[in-house]
C-alpha positions in Angstrom: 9.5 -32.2 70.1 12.3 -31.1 67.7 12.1 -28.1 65.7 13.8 -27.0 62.7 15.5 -23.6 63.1 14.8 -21.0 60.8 17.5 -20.2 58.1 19.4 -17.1 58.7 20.2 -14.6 55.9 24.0 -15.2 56.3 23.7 -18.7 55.9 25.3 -19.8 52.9 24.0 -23.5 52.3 21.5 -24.5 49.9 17.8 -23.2 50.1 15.2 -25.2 48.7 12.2 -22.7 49.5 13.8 -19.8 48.0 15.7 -21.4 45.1 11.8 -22.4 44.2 11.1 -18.9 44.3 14.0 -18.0 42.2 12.4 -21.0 39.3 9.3 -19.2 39.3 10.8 -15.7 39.0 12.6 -16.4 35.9 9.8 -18.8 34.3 7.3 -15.2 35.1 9.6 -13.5 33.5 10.7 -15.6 30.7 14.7 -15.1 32.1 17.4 -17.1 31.8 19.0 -15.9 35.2 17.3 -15.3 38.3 19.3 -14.0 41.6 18.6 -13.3 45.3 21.1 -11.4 46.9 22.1 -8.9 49.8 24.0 -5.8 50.0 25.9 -4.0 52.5 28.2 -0.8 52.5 30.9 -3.1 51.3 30.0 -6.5 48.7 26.6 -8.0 47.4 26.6 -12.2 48.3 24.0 -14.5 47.3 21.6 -16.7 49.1 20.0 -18.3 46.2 20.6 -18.6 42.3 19.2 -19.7 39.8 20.8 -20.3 35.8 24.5 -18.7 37.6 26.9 -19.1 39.6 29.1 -16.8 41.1 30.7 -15.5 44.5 30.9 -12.3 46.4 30.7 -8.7 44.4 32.2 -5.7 45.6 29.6 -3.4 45.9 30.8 -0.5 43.3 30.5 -3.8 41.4 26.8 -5.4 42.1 24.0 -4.6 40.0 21.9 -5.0 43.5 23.8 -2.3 44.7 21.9 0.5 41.8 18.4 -1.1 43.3 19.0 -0.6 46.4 20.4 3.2 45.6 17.2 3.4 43.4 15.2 1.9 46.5 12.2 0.5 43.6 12.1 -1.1 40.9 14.8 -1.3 38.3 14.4 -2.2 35.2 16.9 -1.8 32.0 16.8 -3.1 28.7 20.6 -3.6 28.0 23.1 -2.9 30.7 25.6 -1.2 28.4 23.4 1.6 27.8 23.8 2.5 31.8 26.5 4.4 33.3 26.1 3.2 36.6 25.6 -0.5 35.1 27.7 -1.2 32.1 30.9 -1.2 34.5 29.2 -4.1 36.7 31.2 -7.4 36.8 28.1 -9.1 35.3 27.9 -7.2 32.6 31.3 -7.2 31.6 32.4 -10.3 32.6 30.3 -13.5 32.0 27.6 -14.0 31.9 27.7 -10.8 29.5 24.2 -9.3 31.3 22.1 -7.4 29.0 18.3 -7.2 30.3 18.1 -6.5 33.9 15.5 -6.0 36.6 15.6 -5.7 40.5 13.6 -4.9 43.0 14.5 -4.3 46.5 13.2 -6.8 49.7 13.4 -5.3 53.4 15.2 -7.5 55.4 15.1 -7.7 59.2 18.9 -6.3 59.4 18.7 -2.5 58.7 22.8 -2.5 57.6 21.6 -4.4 54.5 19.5 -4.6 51.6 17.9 -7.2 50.0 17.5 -7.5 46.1 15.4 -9.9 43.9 16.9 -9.9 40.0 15.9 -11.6 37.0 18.6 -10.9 34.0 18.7 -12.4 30.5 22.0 -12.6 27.8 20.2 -10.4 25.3 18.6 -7.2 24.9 14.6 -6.7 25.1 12.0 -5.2 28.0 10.1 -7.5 30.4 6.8 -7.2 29.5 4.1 -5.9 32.3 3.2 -9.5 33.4 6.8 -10.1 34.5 7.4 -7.0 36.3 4.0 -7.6 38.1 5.2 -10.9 39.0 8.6 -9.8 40.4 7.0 -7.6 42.6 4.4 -10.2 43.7 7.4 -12.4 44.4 9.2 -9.7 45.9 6.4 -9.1 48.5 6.4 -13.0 48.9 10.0 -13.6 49.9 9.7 -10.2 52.1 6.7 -11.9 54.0 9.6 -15.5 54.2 12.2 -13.6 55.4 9.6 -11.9 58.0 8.3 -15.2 58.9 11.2 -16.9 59.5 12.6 -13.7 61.6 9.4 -14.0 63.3 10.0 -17.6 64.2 12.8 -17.4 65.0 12.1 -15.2 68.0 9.5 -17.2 68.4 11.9 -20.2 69.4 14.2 -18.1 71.5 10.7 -16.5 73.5 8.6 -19.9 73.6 8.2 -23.4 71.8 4.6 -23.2 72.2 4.5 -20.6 69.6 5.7 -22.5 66.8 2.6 -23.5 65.3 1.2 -20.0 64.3 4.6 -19.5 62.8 4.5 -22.4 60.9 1.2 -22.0 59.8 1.7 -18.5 57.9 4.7 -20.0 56.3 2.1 -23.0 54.9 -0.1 -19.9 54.0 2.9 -18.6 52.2 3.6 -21.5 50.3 -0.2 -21.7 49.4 -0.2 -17.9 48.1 2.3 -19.0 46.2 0.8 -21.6 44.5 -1.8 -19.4 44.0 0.0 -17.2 42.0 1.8 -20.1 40.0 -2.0 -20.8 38.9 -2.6 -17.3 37.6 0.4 -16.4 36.0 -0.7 -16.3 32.1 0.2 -19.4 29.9 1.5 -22.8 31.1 4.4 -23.4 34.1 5.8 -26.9 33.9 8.8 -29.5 34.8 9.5 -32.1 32.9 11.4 -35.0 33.7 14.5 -36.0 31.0 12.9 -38.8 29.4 12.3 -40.0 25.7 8.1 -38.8 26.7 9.7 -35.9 29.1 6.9 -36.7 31.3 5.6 -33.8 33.2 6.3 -33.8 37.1 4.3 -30.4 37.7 1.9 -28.5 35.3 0.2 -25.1 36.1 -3.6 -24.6 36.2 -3.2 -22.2 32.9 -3.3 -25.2 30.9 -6.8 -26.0 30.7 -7.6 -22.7 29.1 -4.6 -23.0 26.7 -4.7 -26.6 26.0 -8.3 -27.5 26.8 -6.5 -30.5 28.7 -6.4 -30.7 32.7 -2.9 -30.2 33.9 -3.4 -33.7 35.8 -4.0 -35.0 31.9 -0.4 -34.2 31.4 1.1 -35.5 34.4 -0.4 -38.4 34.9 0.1 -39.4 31.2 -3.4 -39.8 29.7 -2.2 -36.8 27.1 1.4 -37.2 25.9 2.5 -33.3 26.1 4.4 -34.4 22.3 1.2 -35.6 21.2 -0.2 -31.9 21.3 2.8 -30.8 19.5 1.3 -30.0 15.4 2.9 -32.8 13.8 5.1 -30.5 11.2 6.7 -28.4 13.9 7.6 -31.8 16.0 10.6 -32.5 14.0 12.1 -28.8 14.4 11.2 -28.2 17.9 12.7 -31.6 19.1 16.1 -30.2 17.1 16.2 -27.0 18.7 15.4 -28.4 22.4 18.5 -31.1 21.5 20.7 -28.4 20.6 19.6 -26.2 23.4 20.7 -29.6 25.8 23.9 -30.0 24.1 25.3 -26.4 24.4 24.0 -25.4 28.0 21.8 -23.0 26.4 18.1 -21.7 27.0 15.9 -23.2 25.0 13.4 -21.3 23.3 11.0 -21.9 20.1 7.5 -21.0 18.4 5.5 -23.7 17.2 1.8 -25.0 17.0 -0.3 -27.1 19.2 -3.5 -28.5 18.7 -6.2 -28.1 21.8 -8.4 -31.2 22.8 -11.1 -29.1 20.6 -9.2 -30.0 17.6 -8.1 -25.7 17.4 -4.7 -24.5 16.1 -2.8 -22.3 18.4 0.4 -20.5 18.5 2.6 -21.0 21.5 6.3 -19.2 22.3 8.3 -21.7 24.7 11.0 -20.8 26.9 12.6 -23.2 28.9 15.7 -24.3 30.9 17.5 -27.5 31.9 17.7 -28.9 35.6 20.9 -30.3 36.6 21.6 -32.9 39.5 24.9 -32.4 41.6 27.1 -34.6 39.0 26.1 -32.2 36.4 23.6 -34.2 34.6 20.2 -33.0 33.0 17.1 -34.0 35.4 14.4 -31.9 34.0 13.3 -29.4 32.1 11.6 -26.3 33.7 9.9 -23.6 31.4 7.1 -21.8 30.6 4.9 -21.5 27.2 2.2 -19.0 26.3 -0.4 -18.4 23.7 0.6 -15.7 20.9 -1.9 -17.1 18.2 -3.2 -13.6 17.9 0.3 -12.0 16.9 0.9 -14.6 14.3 -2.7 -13.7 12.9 -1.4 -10.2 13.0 1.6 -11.0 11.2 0.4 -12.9 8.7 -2.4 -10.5 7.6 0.7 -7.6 7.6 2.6 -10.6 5.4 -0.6 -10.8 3.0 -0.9 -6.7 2.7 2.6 -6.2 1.9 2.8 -9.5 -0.2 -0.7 -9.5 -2.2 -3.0 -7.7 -3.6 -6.4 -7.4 -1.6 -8.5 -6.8 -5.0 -8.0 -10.2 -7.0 -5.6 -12.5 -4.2 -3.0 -12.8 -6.2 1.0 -12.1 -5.6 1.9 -8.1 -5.9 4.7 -6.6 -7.6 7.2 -7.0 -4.6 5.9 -10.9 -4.5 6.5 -11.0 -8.5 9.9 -9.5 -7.6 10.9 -11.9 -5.7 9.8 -14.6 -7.7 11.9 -13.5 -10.5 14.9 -13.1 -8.0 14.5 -17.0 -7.5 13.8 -17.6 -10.9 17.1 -15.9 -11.7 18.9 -17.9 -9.6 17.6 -21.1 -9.9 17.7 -20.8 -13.9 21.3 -19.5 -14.1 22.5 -22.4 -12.0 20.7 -25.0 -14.3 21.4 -22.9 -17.1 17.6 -22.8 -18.6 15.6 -19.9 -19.9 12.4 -18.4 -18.2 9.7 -16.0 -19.5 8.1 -13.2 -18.3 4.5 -11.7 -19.6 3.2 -8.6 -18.7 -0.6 -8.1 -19.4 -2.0 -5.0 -19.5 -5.7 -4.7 -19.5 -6.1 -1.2 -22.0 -9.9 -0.2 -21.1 -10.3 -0.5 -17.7 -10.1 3.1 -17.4 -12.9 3.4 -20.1 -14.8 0.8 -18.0 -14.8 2.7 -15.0 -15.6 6.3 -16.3 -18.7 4.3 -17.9 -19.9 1.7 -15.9 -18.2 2.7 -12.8 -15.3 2.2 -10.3 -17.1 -1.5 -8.8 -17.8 -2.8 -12.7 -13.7 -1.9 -13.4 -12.4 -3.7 -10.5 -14.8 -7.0 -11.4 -13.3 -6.9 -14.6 -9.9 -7.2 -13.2 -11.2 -9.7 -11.1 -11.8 -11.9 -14.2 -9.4 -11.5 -15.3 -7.3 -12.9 -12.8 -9.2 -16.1 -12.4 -9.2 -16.4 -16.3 -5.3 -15.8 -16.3 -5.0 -18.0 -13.0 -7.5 -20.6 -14.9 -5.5 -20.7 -18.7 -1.6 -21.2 -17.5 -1.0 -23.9 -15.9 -0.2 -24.9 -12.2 3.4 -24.0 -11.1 2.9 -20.2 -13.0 3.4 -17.5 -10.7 0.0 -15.0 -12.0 0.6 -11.2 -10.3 -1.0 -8.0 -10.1 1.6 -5.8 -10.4 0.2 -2.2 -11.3 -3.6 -0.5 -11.2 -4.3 -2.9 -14.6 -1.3 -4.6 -15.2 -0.8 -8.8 -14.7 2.8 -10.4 -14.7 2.7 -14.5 -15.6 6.3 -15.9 -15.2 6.8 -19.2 -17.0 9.9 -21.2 -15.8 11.7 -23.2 -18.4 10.4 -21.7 -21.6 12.3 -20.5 -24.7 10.6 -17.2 -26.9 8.5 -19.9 -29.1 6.6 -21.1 -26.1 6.1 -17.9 -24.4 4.7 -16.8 -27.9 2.5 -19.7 -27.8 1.5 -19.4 -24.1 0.8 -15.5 -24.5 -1.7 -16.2 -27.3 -3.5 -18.9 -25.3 -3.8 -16.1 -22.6 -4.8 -13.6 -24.9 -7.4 -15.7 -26.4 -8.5 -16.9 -22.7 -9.1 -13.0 -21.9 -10.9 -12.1 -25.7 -14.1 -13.9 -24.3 -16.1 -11.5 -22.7 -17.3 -10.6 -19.5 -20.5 -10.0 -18.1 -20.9 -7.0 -16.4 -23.8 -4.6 -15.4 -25.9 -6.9 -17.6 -23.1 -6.2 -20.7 -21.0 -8.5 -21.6 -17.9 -6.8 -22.2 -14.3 -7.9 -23.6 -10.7 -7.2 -21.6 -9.0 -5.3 -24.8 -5.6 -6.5 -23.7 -2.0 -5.9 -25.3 0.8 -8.4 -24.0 4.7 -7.7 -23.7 7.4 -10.5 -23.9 10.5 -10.5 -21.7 13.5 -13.9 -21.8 16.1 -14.8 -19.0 19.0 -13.8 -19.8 18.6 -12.7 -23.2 16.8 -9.5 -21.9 18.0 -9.1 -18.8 19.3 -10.5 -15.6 17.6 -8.8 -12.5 13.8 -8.7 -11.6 13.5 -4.6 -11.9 15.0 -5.1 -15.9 13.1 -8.1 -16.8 9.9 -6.2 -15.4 10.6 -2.9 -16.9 11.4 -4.1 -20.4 8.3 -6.6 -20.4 6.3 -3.2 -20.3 8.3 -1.9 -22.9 7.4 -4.6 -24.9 3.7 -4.3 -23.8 3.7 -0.5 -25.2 5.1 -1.2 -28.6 2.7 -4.8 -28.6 -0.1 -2.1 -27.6 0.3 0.0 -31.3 0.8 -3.4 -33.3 -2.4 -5.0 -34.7 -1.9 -8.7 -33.2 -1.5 -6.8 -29.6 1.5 -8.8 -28.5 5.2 -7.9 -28.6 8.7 -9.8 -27.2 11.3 -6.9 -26.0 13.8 -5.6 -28.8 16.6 -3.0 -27.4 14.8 -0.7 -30.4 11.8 -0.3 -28.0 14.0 0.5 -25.4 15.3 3.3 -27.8 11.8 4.6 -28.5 10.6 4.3 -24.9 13.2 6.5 -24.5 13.0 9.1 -26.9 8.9 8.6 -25.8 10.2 10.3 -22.4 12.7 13.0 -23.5 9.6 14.1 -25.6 7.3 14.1 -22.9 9.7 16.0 -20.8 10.2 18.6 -23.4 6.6 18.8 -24.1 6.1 19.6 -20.3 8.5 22.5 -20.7 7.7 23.9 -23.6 3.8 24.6 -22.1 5.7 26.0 -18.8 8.2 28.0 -21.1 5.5 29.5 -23.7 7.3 27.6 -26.6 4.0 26.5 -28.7 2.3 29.1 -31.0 -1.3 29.2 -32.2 -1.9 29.3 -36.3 -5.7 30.3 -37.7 -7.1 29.2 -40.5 -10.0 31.5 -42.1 -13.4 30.2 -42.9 -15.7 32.2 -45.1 -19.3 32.1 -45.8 -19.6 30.9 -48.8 -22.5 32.7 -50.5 -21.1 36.1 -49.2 -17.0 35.4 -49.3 -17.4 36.8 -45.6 -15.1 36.0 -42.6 -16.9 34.1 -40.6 -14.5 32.9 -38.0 -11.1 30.8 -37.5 -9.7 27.4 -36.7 -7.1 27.6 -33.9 -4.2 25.2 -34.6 -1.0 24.4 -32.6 2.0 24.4 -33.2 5.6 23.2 -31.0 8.8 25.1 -31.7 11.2 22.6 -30.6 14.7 23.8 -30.4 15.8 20.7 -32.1 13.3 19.3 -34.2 11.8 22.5 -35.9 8.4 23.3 -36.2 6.5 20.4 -35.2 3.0 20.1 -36.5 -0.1 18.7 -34.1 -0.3 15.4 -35.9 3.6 14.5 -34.7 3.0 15.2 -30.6 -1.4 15.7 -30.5 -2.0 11.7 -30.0 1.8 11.7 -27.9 0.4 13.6 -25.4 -3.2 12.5 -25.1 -1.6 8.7 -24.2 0.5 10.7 -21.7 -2.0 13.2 -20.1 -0.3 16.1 -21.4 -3.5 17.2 -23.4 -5.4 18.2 -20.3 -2.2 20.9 -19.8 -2.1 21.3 -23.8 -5.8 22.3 -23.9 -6.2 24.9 -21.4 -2.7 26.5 -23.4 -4.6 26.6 -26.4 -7.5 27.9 -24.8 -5.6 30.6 -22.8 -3.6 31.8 -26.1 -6.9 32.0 -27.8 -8.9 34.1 -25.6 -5.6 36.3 -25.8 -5.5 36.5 -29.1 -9.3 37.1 -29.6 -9.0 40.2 -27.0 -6.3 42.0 -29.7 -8.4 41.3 -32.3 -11.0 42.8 -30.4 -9.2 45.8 -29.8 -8.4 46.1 -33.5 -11.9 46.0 -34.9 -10.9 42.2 -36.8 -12.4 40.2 -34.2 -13.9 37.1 -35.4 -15.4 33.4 -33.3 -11.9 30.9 -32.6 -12.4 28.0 -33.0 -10.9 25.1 -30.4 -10.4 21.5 -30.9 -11.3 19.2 -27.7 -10.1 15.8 -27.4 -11.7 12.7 -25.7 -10.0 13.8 -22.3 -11.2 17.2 -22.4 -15.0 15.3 -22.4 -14.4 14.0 -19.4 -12.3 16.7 -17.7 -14.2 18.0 -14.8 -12.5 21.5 -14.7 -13.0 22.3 -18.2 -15.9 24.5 -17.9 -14.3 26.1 -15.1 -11.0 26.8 -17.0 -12.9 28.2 -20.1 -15.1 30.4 -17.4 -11.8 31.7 -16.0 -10.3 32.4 -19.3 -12.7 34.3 -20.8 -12.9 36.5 -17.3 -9.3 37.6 -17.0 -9.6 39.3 -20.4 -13.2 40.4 -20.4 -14.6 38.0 -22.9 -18.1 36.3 -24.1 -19.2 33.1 -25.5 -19.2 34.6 -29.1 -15.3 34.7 -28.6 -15.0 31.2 -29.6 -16.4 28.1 -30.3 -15.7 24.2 -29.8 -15.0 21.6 -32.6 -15.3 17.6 -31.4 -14.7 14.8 -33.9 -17.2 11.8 -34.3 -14.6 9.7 -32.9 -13.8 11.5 -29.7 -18.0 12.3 -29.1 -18.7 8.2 -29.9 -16.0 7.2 -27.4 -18.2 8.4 -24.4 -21.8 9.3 -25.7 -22.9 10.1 -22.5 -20.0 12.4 -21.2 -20.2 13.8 -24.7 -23.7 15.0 -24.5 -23.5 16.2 -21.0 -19.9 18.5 -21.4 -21.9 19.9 -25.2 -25.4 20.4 -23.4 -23.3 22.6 -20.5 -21.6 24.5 -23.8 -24.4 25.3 -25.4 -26.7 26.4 -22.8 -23.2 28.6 -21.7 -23.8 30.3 -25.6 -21.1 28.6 -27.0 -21.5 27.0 -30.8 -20.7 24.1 -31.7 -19.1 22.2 -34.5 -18.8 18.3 -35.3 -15.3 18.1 -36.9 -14.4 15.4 -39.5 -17.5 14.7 -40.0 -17.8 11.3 -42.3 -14.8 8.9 -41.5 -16.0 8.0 -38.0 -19.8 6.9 -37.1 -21.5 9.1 -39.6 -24.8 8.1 -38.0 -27.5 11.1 -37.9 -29.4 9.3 -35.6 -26.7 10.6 -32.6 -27.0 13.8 -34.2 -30.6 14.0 -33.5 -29.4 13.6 -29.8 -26.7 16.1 -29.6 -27.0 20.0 -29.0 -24.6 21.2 -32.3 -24.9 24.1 -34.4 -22.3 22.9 -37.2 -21.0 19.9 -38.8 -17.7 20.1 -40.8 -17.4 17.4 -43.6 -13.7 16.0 -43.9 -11.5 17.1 -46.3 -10.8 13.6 -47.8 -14.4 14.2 -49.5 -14.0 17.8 -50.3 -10.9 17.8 -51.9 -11.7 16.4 -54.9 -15.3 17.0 -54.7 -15.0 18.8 -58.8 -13.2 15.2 -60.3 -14.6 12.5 -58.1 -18.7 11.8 -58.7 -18.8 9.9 -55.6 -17.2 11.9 -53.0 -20.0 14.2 -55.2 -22.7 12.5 -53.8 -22.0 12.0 -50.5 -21.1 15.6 -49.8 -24.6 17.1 -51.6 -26.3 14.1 -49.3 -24.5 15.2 -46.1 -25.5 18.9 -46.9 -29.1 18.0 -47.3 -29.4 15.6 -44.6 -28.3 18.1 -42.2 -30.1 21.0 -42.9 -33.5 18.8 -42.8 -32.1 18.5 -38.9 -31.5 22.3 -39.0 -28.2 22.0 -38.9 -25.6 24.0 -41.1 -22.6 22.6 -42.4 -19.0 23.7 -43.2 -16.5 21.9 -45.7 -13.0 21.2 -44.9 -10.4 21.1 -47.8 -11.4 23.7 -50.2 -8.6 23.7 -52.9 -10.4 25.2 -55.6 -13.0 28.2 -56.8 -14.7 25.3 -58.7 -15.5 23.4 -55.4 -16.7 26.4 -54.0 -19.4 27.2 -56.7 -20.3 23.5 -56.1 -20.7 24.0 -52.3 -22.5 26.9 -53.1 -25.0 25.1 -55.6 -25.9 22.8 -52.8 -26.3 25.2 -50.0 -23.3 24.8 -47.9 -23.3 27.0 -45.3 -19.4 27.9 -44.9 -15.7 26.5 -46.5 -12.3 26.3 -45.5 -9.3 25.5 -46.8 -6.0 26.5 -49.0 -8.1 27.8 -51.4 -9.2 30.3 -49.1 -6.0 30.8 -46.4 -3.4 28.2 -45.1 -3.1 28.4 -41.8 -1.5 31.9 -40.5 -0.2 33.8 -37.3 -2.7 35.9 -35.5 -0.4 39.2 -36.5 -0.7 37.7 -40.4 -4.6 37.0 -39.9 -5.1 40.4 -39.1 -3.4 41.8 -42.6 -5.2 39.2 -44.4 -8.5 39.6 -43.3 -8.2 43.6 -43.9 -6.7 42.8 -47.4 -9.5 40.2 -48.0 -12.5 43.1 -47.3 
């Protein structure tokens, strides 16, 4: 009987058994290189490589040599990081090592050490099912090199005992093949064929694949045919260049399962050479990574579009202009830009609610998706604001297309059982003529959107004048901010008597703005500027501050009389108003009677609900309260039926010319009576003339004001006057 003898760790001929565990190592671990060597005080050699090459190492050389120092498990990222590493031959010489990881192997010799290395040309970790499988491997080649130690004593003692020996290497190979089956994702060889027909697959196919492994080798599946048709073309180009470079191939495509499923796969693989240097096979190693690409592609959606309505965001509008920009300059051809702004969704969702706004904006995406046509790039760019671009189209079409959208959007919407209308204004942008980056043409198509939102057809295309008054629109805004931080706005008072008695019966607080520039500014130039800005919020609770002042030095002074304050529409729905008129009239020791509240019909109409709420809270507080401007908005007594007021004030444009016009006659005695039969007293603005108070006085008009009596005056002034006028 002839026996094979054991191979000794000094011999340096070929070694089938472990340069198969060598393949495996660096399939595990997804490696391009994979090493066995040994170390002693003086060089490392090799026994068995795998994707290198190379000779003896001097040991202050070897990368082996800091495992076998480290006695465990070594693993670094990029070699040049180390100290002890980066000077390794490996690493600075070619192969250029970057990723490493050894572990050490006891060997029967005690003057050496063994070390099993994977290493890889560029910088990353080895995830934990690598490392696990290097030390599996590790422990499998100790448990060889044991074996065939053990043998080999075995010869040298007695023949007879070969078979045992022999047996637990057979049990090696089989653990082996063991672990080939569990290793996560696919192990294969192909042979270099047009087909590259499998010669061995691993048993992790059937989960990934829902194919056998013996499907792919013995040909009943093609493995191309599982290949999703539009990746085939660019993974057989990649593989082909990999072949023609001597490179690792590596690539992420799709595959569909014998279920018909779509999976994402990441392939790594490496060519097998014969001894003349030509390709026989390819050895590698896939794996499923469908649930990263799902990953990435819902972080691609999130950044990309917007999760209310699906369509493109801002950054996606961005850079659709970018490509626009540079597609159209090339060819030389204009494009257009719209930006849509939907005006009431903010009155939609104090009313109906936050779910009833964003449904609205939901139409209005499918409407704007629905009117242009196919090819148009529809975004959501802001809270309410839609971006259409339109490719190849001069100012005349954009026009045209703009009112197509805009009459699209004037159909309403049903919502909460209302059918309600998206009031929308529309700005006009053109490459190049108004700009030639995606930040200018966005930027200036809202520009043109806020000048088309004060024009009566509701749609603009950008001039460099709005650009002008956008402008000045923010220097105002910034000096408005500082001049409520720096105290530079003053409060005029306008008397109002009684008029059967010619008693002071109170005042109308009105603000002024000393600008440093622009003089004395009066409410009607910056009032409506800085309710579109939010500025009135900030304005009001100055005015109402100031007052409360003003009204403690008149109290002190024995000339105190009720303020009167002016609210706007965003005061109604402020919910710290009550709180800041609470805390105004604390810090200086004030009551209700201190002053009183004036809303116009406009501002009460605009949110009846919030309206009668915010005036109910007032009056039950013990504050009066006044309906200003009475007669140009609603004029309907059936709302006044419904609303807590003590006082309606009938607008000067009747009152005026009350003695001259018989009309504005009729309607003021009417208002007067109307009122009063709802209990209800009244006071009339614009009082120019003694005759129009004996007319007032006739009817039973409670109370007058106007330049007949006092223009408006300082507090200091107010305080003269109202002594003089006793």
């Amino acid at each position: 009987m002839t026996v094979r003898q054991p191979r000794a760790i000094h011999d340096p001929l070929p070694d089938p058994e472990l340069d198969g565990y060598l393949r495996l190592a660096a399939i595990a671990c997804q490696a391009p290189i994979a090493l066995l060597g040994f170390v002693d005080a003086e060089r490392e050699w090799f026994v068995a490589r795998y994707g290198l090459e190379c000779g003896e190492i001097p040991r202050p050389l070897s990368l082996s040599a800091a495992v076998a120092e480290a006695g465990q498990l070594l693993h670094v990222p990029d070699a040049r990081a180390s100290e002890r590493l980066r000077h390794c031959r490996l690493v600075e010489g070619t192969p250029r090592v970057r990723c490493f990881a050894g572990i050490p192997i006891e060997v029967p010799e005690q003057s050496m050490v063994g070390v099993l290395s994977v290493a890889d040309t560029q910088t990353r970790h080895l995830d934990a099912s690598g490392m696990e499988a290097l030390r599996l491997l590790a422990d499998q080649i100790t448990t060889l090199l044991r074996q065939r130690n053990r043998v080999r004593g075995l010869l040298d003692a007695a023949a007879s005992r070969e078979s045992s020996a022999l047996e637990d290497l057979r049990e090696s190979q089989r653990t082996l093949q063991t672990l080939v089956s569990n290793l996560p994702g696919v192990a294969y060889r192909c042979r270099n064929d047009p087909s590259w027909q499998p010669e061995f697959v691993s048993e992790g196919c059937l989960q990934l694949t829902g194919y056998a492994a013996s499907d792919l080798i013995n040909g009943r599946v093609k493995i191309l045919d599982i290949v999703y048709p539009e990746d085939l073309p660019d993974l057989q180009r990649k593989l082909s260049r990999a072949l023609r470079t001597g490179t690792p191939f590596q690539s992420t495509y799709r595959i569909r399962t014998a279920t018909g499923e779509i999976r994402w796969v990441w392939d790594k693989a490496c060519a097998v050479y014969s001894a003349e240097g030509q390709i026989i096979a390819l050895e590698g190693f896939f794996t499923d990574i469908t649930e990263r690409k799902q990953a990435e592609e819902c972080i691609r959606r999130m950044a990309y579009f917007d999760e209310l309505t699906g369509l493109p965001n801002r950054l996606s509008m961005r850079s659709a202009l970018s490509t626009a920009i540079a597609t159209s300059g090339d060819a030389h051809t204009p494009f257009a830009l719209l930006h849509v702004e939907v005006d009431n969704v903010r009155e939609i969702n104090e009313t109906l609610g936050y779910h009833e706004g964003d449904r609205l904006l939901q139409e209005v995406a499918i409407k704007l998706r629905d009117t242009v046509d196919t090819g148009k790039t529809v975004a959501r760019i802001a809270d309410s604001s839609f971006s259409v671009l339109l490719p190849d189209m001069d100012a005349s079409h954009a026009v045209h297309t703009a009112r197509k959208v805009m009459q699209a959007l004037s159909t309403p919407f049903e919502l909460d059982t209302l059918l309600v209308s998206a009031d929308c204004s529309t700005g006009i942008t053109l490459f190049p003529g108004h700009g030639s980056d995606p930040d200018a043409l966005l930027r200036r198509a809202n520009v043109a959107r806020y000048g088309a939102s004060r024009s009566a057809e509701k749609l603009a295309v950008y001039a460099g004048s709005l650009d002008s008054d956008n402008a000045q629109r923010l220097i105002l805004m910034t000096d408005l901010r500082r001049a409520i931080d720096r105290d530079e706005l003053l409060l005029l008072f306008q008397p109002k008597l009684r008029v059967h008695s010619r008693r002071v019966s109170g005042v109308e607080a009105l603000i002024r703005w000393k600008h440093p520039e622009r003089g004395l500014m009066s409410p009607g130039q910056f009032i409506g500027f800085a309710e579109s800005t939010g500025l009135i919020t900030r304005l009001t609770y100055w005015v109402l501050a100031a007052a409360v002042r003003e009204s403690h030095a008149w109290h002190g002074s024995g000339q105190a009389v009720p303020i009167a304050i002016n609210l706007s529409p965003h005061d109604i729905r402020d919910p710290q108003l009550f709180e800041q008129i609470s805390s105004a009239l604390e810090t200086w020791g004030g009551s209700p009677d201190w002053i009183q509240f004036e809303l116009t019909e406009s501002c009460i109409m605009e949110d009846l609900s919030a309206a009668q709420r915010v005036l109910k809270q007032l009056r039950e507080a013990g504050f009066k309260l006044f309906i200003d401007d009475f007669g140009t908005g609603y004029s309907s007594l059936s709302y006044l039926r419904k609303l807590p007021v003590d006082y309606i004030k009938i607008d000067q444009s009747f009152v005026t010319d009350l003695d001259s016009d018989r009309e504005s006659a009729a309607i003021v005695e009417s208002i007067i009576k109307l009122a009063h039969s709802l209990g209800i007293e009244v006071v009339a603005e614009g009082v120019e003339s003694i005759a129009t108070m004996e007319m007032l006085s006739d009817w039973g008009c409670e109370e007058a004001q106007g330049y007949c009596i006092s223009k408006p005056i300082s507090g200091r002034d107010f305080q003269a006057w109202s002594k003089a006028y006793a």
